[in-house]
N, C-alpha and C positions, 0 to 999 in steps of 0.2 A: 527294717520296720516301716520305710517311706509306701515300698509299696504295696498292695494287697495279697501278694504271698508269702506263705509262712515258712519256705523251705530256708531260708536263710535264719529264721527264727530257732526251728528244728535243729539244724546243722550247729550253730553254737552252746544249744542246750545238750545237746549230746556231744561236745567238748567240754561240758560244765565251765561255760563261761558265766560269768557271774551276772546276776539280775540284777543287781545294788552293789555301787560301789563306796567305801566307807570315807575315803579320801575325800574331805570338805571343799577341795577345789575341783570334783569331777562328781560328786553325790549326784547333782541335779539332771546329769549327764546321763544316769542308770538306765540302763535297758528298760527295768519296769517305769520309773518314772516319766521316760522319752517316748514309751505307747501310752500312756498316759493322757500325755499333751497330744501327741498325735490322733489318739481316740481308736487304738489299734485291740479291739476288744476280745481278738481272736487270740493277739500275742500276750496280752494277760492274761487269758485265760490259763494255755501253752504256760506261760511262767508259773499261778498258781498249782497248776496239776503237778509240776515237778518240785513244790517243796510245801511244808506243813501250813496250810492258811493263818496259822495264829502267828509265823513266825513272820509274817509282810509285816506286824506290828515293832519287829525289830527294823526296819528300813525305814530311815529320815531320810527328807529333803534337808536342806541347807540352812532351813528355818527351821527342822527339828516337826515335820509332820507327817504323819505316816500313810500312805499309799491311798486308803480313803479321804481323807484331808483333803488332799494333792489332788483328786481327782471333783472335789469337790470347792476347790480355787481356778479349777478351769471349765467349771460347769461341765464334766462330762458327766451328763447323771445315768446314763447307758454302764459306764464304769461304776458309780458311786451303785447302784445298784446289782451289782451282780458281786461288787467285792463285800456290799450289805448282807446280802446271801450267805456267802462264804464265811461270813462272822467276822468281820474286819470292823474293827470298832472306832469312832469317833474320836476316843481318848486318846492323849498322846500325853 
């Protein structure tokens, strides 16, 4: 995810490696959450296309906030707005 190409993105989605990890000592660590912070807008994109947008609502951080939130405590608003699109809801 460090750097700007996606084929290492690709390659673990098509292992179905997991985008969110549930385990309270490595959640914040999640793939989706860590392009997040990184502001990697291509690989959430990549993450939302391969699973149902309403279900990112199931994915906490470690404070219990979900993927809009999260992207919305690190001012990415390039994220906050395209997971806005997506119908990724404020509520948590």
């Amino acid at each position: 995810l460090k750097g700007d190409k996606l084929d290492s993105v690709m390659y673990l989605l098509n292992k179905n490696v997991p985008i969110w990890y549930e385990e309270p000592e490595i959640v914040d660590n999640s793939p989706i959450f860590y392009a997040i912070k990184l502001g990697r807008l291509q690989a959430i994109e990549l993450f939302v296309d391969r699973i149902e947008a309403s279900r990112l609502m199931e994915f906490v951080d470690s404070i219990g906030h979900n993927p809009l939130v999260h992207a919305a405590e690190v001012r990415n608003y390039e994220v906050i707005n395209y997971l806005s699109i997506r119908g990724i809801s404020l509520d948590v």
